[in-house]
C-alpha beads as a LAMMPS data file, in Angstrom:
LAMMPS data file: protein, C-alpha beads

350 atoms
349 bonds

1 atom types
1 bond types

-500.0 500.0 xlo xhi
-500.0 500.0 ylo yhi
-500.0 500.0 zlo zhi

Masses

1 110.0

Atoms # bond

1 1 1 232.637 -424.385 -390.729
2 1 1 229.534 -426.407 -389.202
3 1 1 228.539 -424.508 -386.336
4 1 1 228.987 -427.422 -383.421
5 1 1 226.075 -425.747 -381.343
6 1 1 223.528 -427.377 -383.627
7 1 1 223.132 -430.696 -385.246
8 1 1 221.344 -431.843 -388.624
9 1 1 220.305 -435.312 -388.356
10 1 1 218.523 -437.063 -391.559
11 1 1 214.513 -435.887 -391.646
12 1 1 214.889 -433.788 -388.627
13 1 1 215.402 -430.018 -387.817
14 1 1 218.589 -428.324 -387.003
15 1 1 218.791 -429.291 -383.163
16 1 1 219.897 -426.580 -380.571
17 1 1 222.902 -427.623 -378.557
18 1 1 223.164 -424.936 -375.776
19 1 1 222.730 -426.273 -372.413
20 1 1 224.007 -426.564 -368.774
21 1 1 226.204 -427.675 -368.550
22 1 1 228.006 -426.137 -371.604
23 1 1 229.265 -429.561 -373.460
24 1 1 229.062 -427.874 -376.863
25 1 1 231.146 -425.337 -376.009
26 1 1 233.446 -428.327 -374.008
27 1 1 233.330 -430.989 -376.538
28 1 1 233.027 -428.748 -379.573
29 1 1 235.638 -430.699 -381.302
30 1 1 233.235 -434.274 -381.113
31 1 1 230.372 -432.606 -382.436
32 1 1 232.839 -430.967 -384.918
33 1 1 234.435 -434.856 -386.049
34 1 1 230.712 -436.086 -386.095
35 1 1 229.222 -433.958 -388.471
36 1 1 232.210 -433.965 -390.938
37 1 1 232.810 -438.041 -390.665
38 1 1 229.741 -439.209 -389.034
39 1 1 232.332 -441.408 -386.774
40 1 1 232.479 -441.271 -383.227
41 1 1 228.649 -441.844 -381.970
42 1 1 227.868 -444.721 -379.686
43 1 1 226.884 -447.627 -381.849
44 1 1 223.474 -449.137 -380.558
45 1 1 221.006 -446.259 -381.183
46 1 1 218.723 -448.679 -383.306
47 1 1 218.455 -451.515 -380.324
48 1 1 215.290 -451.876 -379.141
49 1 1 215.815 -452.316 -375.208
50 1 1 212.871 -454.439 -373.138
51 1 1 212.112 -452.438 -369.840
52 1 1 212.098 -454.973 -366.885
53 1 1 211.229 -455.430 -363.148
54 1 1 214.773 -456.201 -360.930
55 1 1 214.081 -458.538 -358.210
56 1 1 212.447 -457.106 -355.788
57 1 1 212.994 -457.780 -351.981
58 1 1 211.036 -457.022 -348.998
59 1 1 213.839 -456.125 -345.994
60 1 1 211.550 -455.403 -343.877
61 1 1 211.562 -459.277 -343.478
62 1 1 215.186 -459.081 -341.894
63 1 1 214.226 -457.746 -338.704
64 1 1 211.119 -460.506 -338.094
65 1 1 211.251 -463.032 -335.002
66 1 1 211.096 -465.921 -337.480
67 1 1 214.157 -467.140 -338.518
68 1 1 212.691 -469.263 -341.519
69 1 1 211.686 -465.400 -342.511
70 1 1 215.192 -463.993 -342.382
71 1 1 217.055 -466.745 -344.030
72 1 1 214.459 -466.958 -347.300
73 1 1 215.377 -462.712 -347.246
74 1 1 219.009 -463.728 -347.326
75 1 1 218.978 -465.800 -349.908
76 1 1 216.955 -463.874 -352.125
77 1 1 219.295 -461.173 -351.389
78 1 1 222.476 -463.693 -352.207
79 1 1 220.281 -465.189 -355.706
80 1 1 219.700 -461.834 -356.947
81 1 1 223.371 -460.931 -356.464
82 1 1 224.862 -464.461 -357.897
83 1 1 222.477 -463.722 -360.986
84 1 1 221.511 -460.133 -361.632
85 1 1 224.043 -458.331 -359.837
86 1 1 221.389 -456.317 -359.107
87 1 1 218.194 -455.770 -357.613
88 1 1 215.699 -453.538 -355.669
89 1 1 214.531 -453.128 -351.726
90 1 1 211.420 -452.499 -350.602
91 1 1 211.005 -451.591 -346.469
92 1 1 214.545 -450.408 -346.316
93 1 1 214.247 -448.077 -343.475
94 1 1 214.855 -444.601 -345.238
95 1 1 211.849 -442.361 -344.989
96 1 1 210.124 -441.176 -347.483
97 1 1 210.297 -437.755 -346.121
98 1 1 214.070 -438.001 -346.196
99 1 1 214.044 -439.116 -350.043
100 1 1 211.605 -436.197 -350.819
101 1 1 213.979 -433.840 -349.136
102 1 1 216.918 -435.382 -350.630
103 1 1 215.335 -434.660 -354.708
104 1 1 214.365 -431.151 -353.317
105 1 1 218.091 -430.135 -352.394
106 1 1 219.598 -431.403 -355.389
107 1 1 217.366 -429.457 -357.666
108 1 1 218.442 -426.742 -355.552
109 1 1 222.034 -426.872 -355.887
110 1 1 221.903 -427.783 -359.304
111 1 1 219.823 -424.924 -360.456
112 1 1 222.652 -422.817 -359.854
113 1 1 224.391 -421.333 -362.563
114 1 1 227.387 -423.268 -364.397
115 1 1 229.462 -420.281 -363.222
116 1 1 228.613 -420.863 -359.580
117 1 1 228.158 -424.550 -359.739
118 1 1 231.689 -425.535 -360.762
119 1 1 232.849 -423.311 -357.962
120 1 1 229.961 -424.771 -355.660
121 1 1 232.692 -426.580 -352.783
122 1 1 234.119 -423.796 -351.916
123 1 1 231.374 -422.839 -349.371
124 1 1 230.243 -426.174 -349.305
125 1 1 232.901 -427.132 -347.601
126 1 1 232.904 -430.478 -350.359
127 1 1 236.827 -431.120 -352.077
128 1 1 238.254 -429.819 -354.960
129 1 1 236.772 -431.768 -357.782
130 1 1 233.811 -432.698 -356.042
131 1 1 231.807 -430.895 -358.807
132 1 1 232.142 -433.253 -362.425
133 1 1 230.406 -432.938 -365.862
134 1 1 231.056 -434.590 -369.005
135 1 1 233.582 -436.957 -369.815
136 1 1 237.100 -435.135 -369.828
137 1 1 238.598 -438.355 -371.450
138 1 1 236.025 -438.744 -374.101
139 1 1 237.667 -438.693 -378.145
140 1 1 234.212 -439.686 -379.290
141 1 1 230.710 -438.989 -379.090
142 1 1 229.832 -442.355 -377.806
143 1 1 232.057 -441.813 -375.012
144 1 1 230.776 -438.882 -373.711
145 1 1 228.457 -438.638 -370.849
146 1 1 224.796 -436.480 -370.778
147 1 1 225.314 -435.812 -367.252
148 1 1 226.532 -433.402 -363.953
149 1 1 227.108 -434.689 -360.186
150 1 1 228.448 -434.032 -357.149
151 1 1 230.850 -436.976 -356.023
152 1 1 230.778 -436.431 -352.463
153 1 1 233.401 -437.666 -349.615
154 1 1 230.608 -438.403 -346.629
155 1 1 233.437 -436.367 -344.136
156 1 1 232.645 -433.522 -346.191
157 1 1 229.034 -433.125 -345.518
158 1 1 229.337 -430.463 -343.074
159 1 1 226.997 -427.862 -342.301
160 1 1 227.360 -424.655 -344.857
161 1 1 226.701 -421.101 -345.715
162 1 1 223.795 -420.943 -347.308
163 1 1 223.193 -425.038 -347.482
164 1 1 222.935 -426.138 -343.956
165 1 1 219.778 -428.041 -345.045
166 1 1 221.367 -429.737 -347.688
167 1 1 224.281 -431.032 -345.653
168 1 1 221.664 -432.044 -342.402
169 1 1 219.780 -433.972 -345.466
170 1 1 223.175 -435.659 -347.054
171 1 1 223.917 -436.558 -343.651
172 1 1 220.498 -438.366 -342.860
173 1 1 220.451 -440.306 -345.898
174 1 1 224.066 -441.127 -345.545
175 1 1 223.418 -442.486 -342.088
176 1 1 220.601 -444.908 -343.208
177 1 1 221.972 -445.796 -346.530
178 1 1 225.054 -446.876 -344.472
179 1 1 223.305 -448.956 -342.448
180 1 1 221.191 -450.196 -344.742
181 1 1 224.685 -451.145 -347.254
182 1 1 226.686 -452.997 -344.029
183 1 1 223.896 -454.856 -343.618
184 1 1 223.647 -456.203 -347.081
185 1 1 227.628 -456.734 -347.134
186 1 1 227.306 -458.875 -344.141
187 1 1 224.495 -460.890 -345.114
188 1 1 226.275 -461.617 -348.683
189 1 1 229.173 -462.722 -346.404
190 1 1 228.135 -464.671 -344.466
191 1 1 226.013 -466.087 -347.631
192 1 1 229.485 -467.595 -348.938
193 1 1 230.182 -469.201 -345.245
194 1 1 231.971 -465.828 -343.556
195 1 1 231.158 -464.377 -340.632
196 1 1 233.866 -462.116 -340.126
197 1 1 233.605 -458.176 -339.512
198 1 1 235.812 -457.173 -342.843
199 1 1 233.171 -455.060 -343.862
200 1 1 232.882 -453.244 -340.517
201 1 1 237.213 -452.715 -340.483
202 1 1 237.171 -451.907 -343.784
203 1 1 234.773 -449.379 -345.003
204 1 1 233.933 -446.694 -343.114
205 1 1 232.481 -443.324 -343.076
206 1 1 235.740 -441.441 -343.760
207 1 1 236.303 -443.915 -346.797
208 1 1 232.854 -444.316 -348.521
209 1 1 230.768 -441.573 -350.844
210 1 1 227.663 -440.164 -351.992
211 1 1 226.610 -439.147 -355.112
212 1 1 224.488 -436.856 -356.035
213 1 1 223.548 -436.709 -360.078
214 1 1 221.521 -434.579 -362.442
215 1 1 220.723 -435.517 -366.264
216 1 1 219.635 -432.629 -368.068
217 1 1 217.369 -432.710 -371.314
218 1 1 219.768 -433.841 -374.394
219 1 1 218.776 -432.798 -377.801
220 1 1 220.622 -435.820 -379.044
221 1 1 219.896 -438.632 -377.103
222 1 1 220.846 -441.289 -379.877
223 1 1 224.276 -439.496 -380.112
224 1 1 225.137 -440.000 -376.309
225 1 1 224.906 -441.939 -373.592
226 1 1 223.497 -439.696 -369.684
227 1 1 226.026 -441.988 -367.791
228 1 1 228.401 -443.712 -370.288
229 1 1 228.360 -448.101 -369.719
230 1 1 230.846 -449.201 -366.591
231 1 1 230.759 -451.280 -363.801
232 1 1 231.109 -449.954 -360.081
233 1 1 234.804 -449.446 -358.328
234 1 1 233.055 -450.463 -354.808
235 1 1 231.576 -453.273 -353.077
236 1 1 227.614 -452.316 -353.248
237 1 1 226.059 -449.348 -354.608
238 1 1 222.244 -447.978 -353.103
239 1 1 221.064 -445.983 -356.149
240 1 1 217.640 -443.696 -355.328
241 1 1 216.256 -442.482 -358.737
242 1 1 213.546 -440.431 -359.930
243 1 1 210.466 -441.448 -362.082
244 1 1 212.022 -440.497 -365.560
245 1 1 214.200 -443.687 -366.084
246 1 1 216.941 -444.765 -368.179
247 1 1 218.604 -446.782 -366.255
248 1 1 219.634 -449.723 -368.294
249 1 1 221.906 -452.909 -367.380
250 1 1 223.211 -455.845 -368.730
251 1 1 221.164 -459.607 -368.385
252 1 1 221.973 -462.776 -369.783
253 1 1 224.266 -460.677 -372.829
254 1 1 221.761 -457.987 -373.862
255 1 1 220.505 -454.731 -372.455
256 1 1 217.256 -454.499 -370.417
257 1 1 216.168 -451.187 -369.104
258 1 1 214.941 -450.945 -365.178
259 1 1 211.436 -449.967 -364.578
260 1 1 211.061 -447.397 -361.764
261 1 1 209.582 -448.222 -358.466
262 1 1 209.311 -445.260 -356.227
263 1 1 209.575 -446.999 -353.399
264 1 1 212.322 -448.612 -354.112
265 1 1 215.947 -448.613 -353.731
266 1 1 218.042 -450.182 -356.586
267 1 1 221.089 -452.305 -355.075
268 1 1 224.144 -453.265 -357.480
269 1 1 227.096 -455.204 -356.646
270 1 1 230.720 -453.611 -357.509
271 1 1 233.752 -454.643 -358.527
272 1 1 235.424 -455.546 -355.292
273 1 1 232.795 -457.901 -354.548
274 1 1 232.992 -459.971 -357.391
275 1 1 236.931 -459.876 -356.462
276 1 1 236.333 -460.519 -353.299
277 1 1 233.670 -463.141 -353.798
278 1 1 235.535 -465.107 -356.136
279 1 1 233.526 -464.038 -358.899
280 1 1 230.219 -465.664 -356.830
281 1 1 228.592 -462.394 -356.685
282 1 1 228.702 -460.214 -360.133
283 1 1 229.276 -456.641 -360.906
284 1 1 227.163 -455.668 -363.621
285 1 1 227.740 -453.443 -366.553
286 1 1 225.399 -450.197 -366.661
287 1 1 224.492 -447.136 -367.951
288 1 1 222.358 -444.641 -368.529
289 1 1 220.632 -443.325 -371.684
290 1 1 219.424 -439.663 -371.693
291 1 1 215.927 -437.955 -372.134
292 1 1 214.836 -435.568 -374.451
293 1 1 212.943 -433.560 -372.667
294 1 1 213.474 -434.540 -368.893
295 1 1 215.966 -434.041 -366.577
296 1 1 216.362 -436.986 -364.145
297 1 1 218.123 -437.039 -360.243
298 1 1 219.483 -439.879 -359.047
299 1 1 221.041 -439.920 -355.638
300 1 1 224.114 -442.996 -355.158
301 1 1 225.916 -443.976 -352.332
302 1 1 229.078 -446.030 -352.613
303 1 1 230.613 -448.594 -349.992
304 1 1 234.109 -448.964 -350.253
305 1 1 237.098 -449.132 -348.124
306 1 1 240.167 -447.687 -347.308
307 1 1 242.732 -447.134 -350.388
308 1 1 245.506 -449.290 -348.427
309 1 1 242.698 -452.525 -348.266
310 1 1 244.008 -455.397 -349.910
311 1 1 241.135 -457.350 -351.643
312 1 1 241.299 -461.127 -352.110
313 1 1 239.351 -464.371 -351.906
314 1 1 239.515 -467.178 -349.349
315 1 1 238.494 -469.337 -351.871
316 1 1 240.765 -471.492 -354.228
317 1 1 241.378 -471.494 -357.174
318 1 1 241.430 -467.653 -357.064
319 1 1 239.888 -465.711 -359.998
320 1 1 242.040 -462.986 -359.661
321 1 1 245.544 -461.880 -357.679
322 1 1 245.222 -460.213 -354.420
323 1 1 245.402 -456.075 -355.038
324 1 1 244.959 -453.131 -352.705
325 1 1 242.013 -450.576 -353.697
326 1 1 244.539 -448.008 -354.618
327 1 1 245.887 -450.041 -356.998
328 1 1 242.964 -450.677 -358.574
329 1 1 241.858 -447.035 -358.906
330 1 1 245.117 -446.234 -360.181
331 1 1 244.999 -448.822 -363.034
332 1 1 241.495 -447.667 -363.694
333 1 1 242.361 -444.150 -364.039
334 1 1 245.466 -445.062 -366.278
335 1 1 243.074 -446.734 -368.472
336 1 1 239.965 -444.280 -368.656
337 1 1 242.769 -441.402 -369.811
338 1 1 244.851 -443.687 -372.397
339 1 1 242.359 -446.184 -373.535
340 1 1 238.778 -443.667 -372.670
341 1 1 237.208 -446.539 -370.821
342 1 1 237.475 -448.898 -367.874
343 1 1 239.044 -451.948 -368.428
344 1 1 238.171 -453.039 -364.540
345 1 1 238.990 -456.603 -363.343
346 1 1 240.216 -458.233 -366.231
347 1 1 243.476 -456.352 -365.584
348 1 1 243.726 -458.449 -362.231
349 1 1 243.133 -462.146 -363.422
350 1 1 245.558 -464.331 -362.575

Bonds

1 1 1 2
2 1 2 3
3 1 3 4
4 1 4 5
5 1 5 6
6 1 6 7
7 1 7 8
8 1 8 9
9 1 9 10
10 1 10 11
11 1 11 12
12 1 12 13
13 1 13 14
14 1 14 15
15 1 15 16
16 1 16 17
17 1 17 18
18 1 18 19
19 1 19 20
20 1 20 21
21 1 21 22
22 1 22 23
23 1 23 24
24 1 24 25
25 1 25 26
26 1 26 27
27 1 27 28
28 1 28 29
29 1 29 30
30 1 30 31
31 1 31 32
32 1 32 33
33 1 33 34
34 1 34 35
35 1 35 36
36 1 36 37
37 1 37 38
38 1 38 39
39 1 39 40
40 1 40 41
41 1 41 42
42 1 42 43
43 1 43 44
44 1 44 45
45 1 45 46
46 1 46 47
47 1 47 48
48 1 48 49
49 1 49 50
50 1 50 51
51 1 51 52
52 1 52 53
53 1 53 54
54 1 54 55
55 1 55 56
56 1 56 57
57 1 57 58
58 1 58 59
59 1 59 60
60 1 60 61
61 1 61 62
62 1 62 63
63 1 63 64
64 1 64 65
65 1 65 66
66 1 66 67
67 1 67 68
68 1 68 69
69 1 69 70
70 1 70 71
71 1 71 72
72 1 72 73
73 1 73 74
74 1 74 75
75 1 75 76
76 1 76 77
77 1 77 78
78 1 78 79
79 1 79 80
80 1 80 81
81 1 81 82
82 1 82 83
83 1 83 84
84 1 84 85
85 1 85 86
86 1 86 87
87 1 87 88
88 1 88 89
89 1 89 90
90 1 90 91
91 1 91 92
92 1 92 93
93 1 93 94
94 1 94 95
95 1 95 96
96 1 96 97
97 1 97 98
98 1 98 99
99 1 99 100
100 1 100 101
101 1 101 102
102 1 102 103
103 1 103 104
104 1 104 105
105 1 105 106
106 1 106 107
107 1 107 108
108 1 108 109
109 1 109 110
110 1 110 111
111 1 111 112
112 1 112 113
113 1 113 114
114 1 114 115
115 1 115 116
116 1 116 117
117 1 117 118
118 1 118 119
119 1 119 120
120 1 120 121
121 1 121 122
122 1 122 123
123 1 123 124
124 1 124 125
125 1 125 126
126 1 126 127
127 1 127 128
128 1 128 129
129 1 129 130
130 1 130 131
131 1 131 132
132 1 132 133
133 1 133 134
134 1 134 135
135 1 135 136
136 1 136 137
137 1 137 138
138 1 138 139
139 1 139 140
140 1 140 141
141 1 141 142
142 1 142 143
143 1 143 144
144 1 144 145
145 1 145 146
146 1 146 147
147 1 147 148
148 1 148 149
149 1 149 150
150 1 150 151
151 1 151 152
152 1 152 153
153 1 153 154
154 1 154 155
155 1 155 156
156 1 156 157
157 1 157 158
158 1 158 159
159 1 159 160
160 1 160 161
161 1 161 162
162 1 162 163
163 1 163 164
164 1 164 165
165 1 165 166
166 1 166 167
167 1 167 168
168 1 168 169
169 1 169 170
170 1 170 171
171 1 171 172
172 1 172 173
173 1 173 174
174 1 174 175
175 1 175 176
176 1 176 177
177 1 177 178
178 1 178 179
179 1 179 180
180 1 180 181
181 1 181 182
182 1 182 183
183 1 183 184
184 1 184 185
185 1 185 186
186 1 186 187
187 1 187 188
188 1 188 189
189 1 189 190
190 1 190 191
191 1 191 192
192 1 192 193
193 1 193 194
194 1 194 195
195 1 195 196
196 1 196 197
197 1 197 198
198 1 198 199
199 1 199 200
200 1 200 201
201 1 201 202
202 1 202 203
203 1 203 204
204 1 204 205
205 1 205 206
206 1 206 207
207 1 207 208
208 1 208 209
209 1 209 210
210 1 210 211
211 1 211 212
212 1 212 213
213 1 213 214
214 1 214 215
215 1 215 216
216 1 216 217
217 1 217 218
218 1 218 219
219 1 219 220
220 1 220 221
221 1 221 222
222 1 222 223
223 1 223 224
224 1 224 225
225 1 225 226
226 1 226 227
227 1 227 228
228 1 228 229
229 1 229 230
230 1 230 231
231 1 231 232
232 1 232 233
233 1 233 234
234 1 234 235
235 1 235 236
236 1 236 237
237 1 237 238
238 1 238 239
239 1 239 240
240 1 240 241
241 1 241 242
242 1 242 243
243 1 243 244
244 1 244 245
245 1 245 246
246 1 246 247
247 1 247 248
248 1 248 249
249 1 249 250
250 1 250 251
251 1 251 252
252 1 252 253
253 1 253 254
254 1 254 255
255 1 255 256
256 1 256 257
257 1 257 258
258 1 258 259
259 1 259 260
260 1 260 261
261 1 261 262
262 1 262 263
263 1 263 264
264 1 264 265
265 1 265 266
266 1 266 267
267 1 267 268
268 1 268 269
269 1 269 270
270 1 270 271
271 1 271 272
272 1 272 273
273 1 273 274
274 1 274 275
275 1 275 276
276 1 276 277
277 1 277 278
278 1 278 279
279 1 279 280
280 1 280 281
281 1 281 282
282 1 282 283
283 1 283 284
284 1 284 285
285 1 285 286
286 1 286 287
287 1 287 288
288 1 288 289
289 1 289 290
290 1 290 291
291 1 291 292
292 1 292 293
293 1 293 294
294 1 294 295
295 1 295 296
296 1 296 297
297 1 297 298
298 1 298 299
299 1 299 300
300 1 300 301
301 1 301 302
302 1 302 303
303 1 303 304
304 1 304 305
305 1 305 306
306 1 306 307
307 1 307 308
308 1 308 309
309 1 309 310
310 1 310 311
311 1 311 312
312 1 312 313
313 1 313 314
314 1 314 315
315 1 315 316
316 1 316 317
317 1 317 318
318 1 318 319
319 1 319 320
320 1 320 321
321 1 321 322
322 1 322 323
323 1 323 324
324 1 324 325
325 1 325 326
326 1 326 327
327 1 327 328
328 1 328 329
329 1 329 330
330 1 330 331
331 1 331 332
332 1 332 333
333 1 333 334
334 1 334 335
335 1 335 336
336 1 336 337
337 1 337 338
338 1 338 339
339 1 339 340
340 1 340 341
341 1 341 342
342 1 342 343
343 1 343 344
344 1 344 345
345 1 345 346
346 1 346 347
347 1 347 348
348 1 348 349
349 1 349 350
């Protein structure tokens, strides 16, 4: 029997698999299929991916007297979303300071031990399953994910034993980030001639999330993906990441990794927004490819609505049929545990 805890590779060293979190205890049947078949890894180790600058866009511009000002920010805002589906803020209103504190807490929490961190909700007053590692669904190596996070309802942060300055530090970012991802939603809005207040209704505090992630040092980072490739179940994403990279996306059919601007914030559009745009703005496969000696934090806030929200398009012909968010969660969950992967919007085409 190969011993799943380390890995052989051709011209390299047996490779030590313990870590935390334990996915070679977890998964110990991949590694276990890999080494005996050499099946089952993710299939574009040998690409050679070209790091890239997003567009980047000054906000700051947004609250200027001149109007000339604000509209060229709009549309820059509404280009980069029609042809990226992503792209990066500058003079977004969040504080450096809060950022700083934000990195500090989450190396806090997830220096815990496994033990303790699985069970970490219970006193921090977060949900049952706020704590998630791995890829539960995975059958293969390729589909397993490098990573840990805390998926985080924002009516849980609430102050804690032990972690009041976490939760007063969730709750500032939340707050700005919020503001920060209404604002985009309305501008993109009223970019495609609306000027109504869905966004406002629709997606709230008690209905949106933050996200707090950790990717620790992987031993075999041509085996696995840190965050496996997907596209976002939400209308925008604000993504705050560390200096390490490995954040890659899709442009123009091959992969380009995202260089890392500290003072940025990385903005990606979501599923329901290409939905709900008519397919004018475009949600953008990702991922994330591990380190091999770094651990990188990433911090993610999600807008989306209520699960009873029915998204559709005012424009004609529609893309897709009108479905509630629930629905669409539902189908995505049906297809991440029978299929091990999203399937997304090409489920709801008419």
């Amino acid at each position: 029997m190969v011993d799943s805890r380390n890995i052989e590779t051709q011209n390299q060293p047996l490779i030590s698999m313990e870590s935390d979190p334990p996915f070679h205890e977890a998964y110990k049947r991949l590694f276990d299929k890999t080494i005996e078949t050499g099946d089952g890894a993710k299939d574009n180790e040998l690409v050679i991916v070209e790091e890239c600058e997003l567009p980047l866009i000054d906000v700051g511009r947004l609250g200027l007297g001149e109007a000339e000002i604000r509209e060229e920010c709009k549309e820059e805002i509404a280009r980069a979303s029609r042809e990226w589906g992503f792209f990066q803020v500058v003079n977004h209103g969040i504080s450096r300071e809060i950022l700083e504190k934000m990195r500090f807490q989450q190396e806090r929490v997830f220096k815990q031990p496994f033990e303790k961190k699985s069970k970490e909700y219970k006193y921090l007053n977060f949900s049952a399953g706020s704590y998630r590692w791995g890829t539960p669904s995975a059958t293969c190596l390729g589909q397993l994910s490098w990573s840990e996070a805390f998926h985080i309802p924002l009516i849980d942060i609430l102050p804690s034993a032990g972690f009041d300055s976490l939760s007063t530090t969730m709750e500032q970012f939340a707050a700005t980030v919020s503001s920060l991802a209404q604002n985009l939603a309305q501008i993109l809005a009223e970019k495609m001639g609306h000027s109504s207040t869905f966004f406002q209704q629709n997606c709230l505090p008690s209905t949106c999330y933050l996200r707090m992630n950790r990717y620790p040092p992987c031993p075999i980072p041509s085996e696995v993906f840190g965050l496996i490739p997907h596209t976002d179940s939400d209308f925008l994403t604000i993504l705050h990441q560390d200096q390490v990279g490995g954040l890659q996306l899709v442009k123009d059919g091959r992969w380009i990794a995202v260089k890392p601007n500290p003072e940025a914030l990385i903005i990606n559009i979501g599923d329901l927004f290409q939905a709900w745009s008519n397919d004018v703005y475009k949600s953008v496969e990702h991922r994330v490819v591990p380190n091999p000696l770094l651990e990188r934090f990433s911090t993610a806030y999600f807008l989306c609505p209520s699960y009873d929200t029915v998204i559709q398009t005012s424009r004609e012909p529609s893309v897709y049929r009108k479905f509630s968010f629930m629905e669409y969660r539902q189908q995505v969950q049906a297809d991440v545990q029978k299929l091990g992967f999203k399937i997304g919007l090409p489920r709801f085409l008419v």
